[in-house]
C-alpha positions in Angstrom: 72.1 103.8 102.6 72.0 102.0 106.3 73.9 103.4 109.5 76.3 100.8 111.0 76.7 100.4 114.2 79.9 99.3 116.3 78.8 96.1 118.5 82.1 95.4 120.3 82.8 91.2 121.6 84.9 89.0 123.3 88.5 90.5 123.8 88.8 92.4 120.5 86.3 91.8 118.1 83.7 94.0 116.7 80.6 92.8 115.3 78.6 94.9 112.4 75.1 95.8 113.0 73.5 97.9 110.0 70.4 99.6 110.1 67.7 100.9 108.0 64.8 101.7 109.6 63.5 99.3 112.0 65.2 96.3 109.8 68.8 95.4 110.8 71.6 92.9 109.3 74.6 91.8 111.5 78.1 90.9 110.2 80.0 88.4 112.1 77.8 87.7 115.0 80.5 85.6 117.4 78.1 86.2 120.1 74.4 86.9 120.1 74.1 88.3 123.7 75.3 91.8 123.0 73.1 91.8 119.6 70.2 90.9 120.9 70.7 94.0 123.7 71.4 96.4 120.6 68.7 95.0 118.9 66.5 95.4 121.9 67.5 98.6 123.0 67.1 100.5 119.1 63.2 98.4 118.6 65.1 96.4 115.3 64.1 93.5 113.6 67.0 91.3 112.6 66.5 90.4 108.9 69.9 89.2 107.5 72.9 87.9 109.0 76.1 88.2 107.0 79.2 85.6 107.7 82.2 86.1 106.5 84.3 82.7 107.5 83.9 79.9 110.0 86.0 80.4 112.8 83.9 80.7 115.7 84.2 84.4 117.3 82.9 85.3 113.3 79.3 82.9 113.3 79.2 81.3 116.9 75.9 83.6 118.0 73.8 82.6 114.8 72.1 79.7 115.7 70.8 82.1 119.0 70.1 84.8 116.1 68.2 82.1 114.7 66.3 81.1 117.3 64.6 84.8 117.9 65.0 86.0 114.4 64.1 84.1 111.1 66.7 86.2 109.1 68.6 85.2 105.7 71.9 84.2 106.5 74.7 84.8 103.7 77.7 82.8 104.2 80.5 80.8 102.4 79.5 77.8 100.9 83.1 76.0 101.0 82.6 76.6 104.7 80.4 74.1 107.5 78.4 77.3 109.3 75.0 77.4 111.2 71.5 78.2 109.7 73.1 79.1 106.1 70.1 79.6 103.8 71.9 81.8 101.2 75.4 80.5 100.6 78.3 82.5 98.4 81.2 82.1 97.1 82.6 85.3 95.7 81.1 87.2 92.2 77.8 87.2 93.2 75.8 90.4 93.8 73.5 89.7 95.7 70.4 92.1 97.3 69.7 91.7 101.0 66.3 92.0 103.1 67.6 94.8 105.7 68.1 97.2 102.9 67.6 98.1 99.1 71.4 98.4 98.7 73.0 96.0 96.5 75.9 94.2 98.2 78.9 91.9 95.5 80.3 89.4 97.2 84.4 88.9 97.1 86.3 85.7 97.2 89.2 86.2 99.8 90.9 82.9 100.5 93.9 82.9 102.8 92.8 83.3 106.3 90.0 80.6 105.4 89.6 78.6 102.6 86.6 80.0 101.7 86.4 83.0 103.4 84.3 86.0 101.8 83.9 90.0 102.1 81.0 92.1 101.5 81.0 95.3 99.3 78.0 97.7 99.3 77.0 101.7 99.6 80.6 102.1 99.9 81.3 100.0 102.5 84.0 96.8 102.8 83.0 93.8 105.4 86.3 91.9 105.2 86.1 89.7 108.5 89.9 88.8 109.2 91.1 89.1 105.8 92.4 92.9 105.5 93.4 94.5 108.9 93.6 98.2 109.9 97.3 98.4 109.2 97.6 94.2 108.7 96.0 91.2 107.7 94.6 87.9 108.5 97.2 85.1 109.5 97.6 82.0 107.0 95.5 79.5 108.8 94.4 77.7 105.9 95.4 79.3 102.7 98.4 80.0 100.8 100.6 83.3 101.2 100.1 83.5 97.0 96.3 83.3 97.7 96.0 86.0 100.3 98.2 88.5 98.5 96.1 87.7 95.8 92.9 88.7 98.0 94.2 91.7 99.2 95.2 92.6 96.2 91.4 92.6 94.7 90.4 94.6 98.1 93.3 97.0 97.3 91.6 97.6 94.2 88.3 99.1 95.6 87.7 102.7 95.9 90.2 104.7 98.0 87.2 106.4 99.9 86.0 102.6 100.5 85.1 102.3 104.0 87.4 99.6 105.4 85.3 97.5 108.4 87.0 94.8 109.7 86.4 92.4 112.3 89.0 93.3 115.1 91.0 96.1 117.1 94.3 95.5 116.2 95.5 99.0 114.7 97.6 99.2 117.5 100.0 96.5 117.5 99.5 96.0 113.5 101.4 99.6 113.1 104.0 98.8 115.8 105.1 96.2 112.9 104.5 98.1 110.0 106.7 100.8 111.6 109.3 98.1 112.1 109.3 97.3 108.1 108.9 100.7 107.3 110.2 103.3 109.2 110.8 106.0 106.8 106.8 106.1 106.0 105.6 109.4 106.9 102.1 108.5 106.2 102.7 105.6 109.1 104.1 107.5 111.1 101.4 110.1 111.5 98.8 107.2 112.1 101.1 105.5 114.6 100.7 109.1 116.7 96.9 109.2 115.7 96.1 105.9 116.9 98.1 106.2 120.0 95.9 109.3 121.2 92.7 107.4 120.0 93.2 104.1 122.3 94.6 106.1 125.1 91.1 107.5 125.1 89.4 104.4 125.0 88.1 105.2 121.1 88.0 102.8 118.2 90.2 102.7 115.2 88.2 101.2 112.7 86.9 102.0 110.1 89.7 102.8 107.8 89.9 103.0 104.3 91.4 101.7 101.1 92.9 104.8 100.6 94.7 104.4 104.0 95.3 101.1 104.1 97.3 101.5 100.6 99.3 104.5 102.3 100.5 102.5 105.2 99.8 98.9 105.9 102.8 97.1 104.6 100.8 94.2 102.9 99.3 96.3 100.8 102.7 98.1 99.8 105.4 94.9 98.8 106.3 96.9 95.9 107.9 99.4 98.0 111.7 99.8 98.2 112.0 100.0 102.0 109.4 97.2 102.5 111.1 95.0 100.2 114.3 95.7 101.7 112.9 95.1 104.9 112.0 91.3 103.6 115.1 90.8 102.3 116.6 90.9 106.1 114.5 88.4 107.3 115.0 86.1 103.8 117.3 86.8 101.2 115.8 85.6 98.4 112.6 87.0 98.1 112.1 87.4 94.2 108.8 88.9 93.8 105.9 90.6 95.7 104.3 87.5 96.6 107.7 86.5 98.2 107.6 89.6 99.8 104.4 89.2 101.6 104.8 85.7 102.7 108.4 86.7 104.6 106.1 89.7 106.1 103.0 87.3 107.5 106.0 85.0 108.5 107.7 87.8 110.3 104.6 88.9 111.9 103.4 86.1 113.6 106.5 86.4 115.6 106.7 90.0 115.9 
C-alpha cells in the first residue's frame, strides 16, 4: 500500500503524489513546480506519472516531470498528451513502477472524450469526472455518457476512497442542497464542510459510500431529486434525463 500525499495547485486543484518508499507516482501534475519541491523535500524518485484527461491544469507539468525524471506516464490514448509512453483506454489493469499494487483502469467519457480513472489499494483517481458532492461539466461528452461513467464509479466499494482533482465540496453542496433539501445525510455534510473550510482544511477525500448518500448525480432515482428536475424541465422521462436537467442546471447555479 502507498501513502498519498495532498499537493495543492493553481486556484483549486489538487495534484496526487503517492509514495512508497523512496519511489513516487503523481496523478494529474498541472504544474511541476510544487512537485518537484515535494519531491525534493521527502528525497523521492518520481517513477510514474498518471493522467487522467488533457485539459491542461490535469498534464501541463509533465513534460518538466520529464525533463528531471524518466518516469512511465499512463494516460488516455484517445487524448493528444505529453511524454505518454503507456497509453489506456479503460479495462486494462495495469501494474505500475512506484508500487507493487495493481491499479484497473476505468473508461469515464463525459467531461473528456477519453478521459480515464484509476482504481487501486482502495483508492479512486477520477480527475474531473466524479466531484465531492458533483461532477465534471459536459465539455466534450454526452449527458447519457457521463451518467453512464458515474454510474460504473458508483459501483465501486462504498469504503472506496474517492480522490478527485479539485476543492469544490463547497459550492457542489450549496446545489445539491438546492435539489435536495430534505437529505439529512446532506445536510450534515453541508455543516461538516462549512467548519472544515472555515479552518482552512481539505475536503477531499470522500468516498463512494458518501458520494452515493448525498451528491445528487449519483442519486437521479430519488423522488425529491427527480422532482427537483422536473421544475427546471418537465419532461424528464428517465434517469439519464434526470442528470442532464441537473449538469444543465448547475452550470448556472
Amino acid at each position: 500500500m502507498f501513502d498519498v500525499i495532498r499537493i495543492p495547485a493553481f486556484k483549486d486543484n489538487y495534484i496526487w503524489l503517492l509514495r512508497k518508499g523512496a519511489s513516487a507516482a503523481v496523478v494529474d501534475p498541472g504544474d511541476a513546480r510544487p512537485v518537484l519541491e515535494v519531491l525534493e523535500r521527502e528525497g523521492l524518485s518520481l517513477t510514474t506519472i498518471f493522467v487522467t484527461h488533457h485539459h491542461a491544469d490535469h498534464q501541463g507539468g509533465v513534460r518538466t516531470l520529464l525533463a528531471h525524471f524518466p518516469a512511465e506516464v499512463f494516460a488516455p490514448a484517445a487524448e493528444s498528451i505529453a511524454g505518454v509512453t503507456k497509453p489506456v483506454r479503460g479495462g486494462e489493469t495495469i501494474r505500475a513502477a512506484f508500487c507493487d499494487d495493481e491499479f484497473q483502469v476505468i473508461a469515464v467519457p463525459g467531461h473528456t472524450l477519453g478521459h480515464v480513472a484509476y482504481y487501486g489499494a482502495g483508492c479512486l483517481f477520477c480527475g474531473d469526472t466524479l466531484f465531492a458532492g458533483g461532477c465534471g461539466r459536459l465539455f466534450e461528452g454526452s449527458a447519457a455518457q457521463l451518467f453512464d461513467s458515474l454510474s460504473r464509479l458508483a459501483s465501486l466499494p462504498d469504503q472506496t476512497a474517492v480522490y478527485c482533482a479539485h476543492e469544490y465540496t463547497e459550492a457542489n453542496l450549496r446545489f445539491a442542497l438546492a435539489v435536495e433539501p430534505a437529505n439529512r445525510c446532506l445536510q450534515s455534510r453541508v455543516n461538516e464542510v462549512a467548519v472544515a473550510r472555515a479552518k482552512g482544511w481539505p475536503t477531499v477525500p470522500s468516498t463512494i459510500a458518501i458520494e452515493k448518500a448525498t451528491n445528487p448525480f449519483l442519486r437521479c432515482a430519488e423522488s425529491e431529486v427527480v422532482a427537483s428536475a422536473r421544475r427546471r424541465v418537465s419532461d424528464v422521462a428517465d434517469e439519464i434525463a434526470v442528470f442532464a436537467a441537473l449538469r444543465e442546471w448547475k452550470n448556472s447555479f
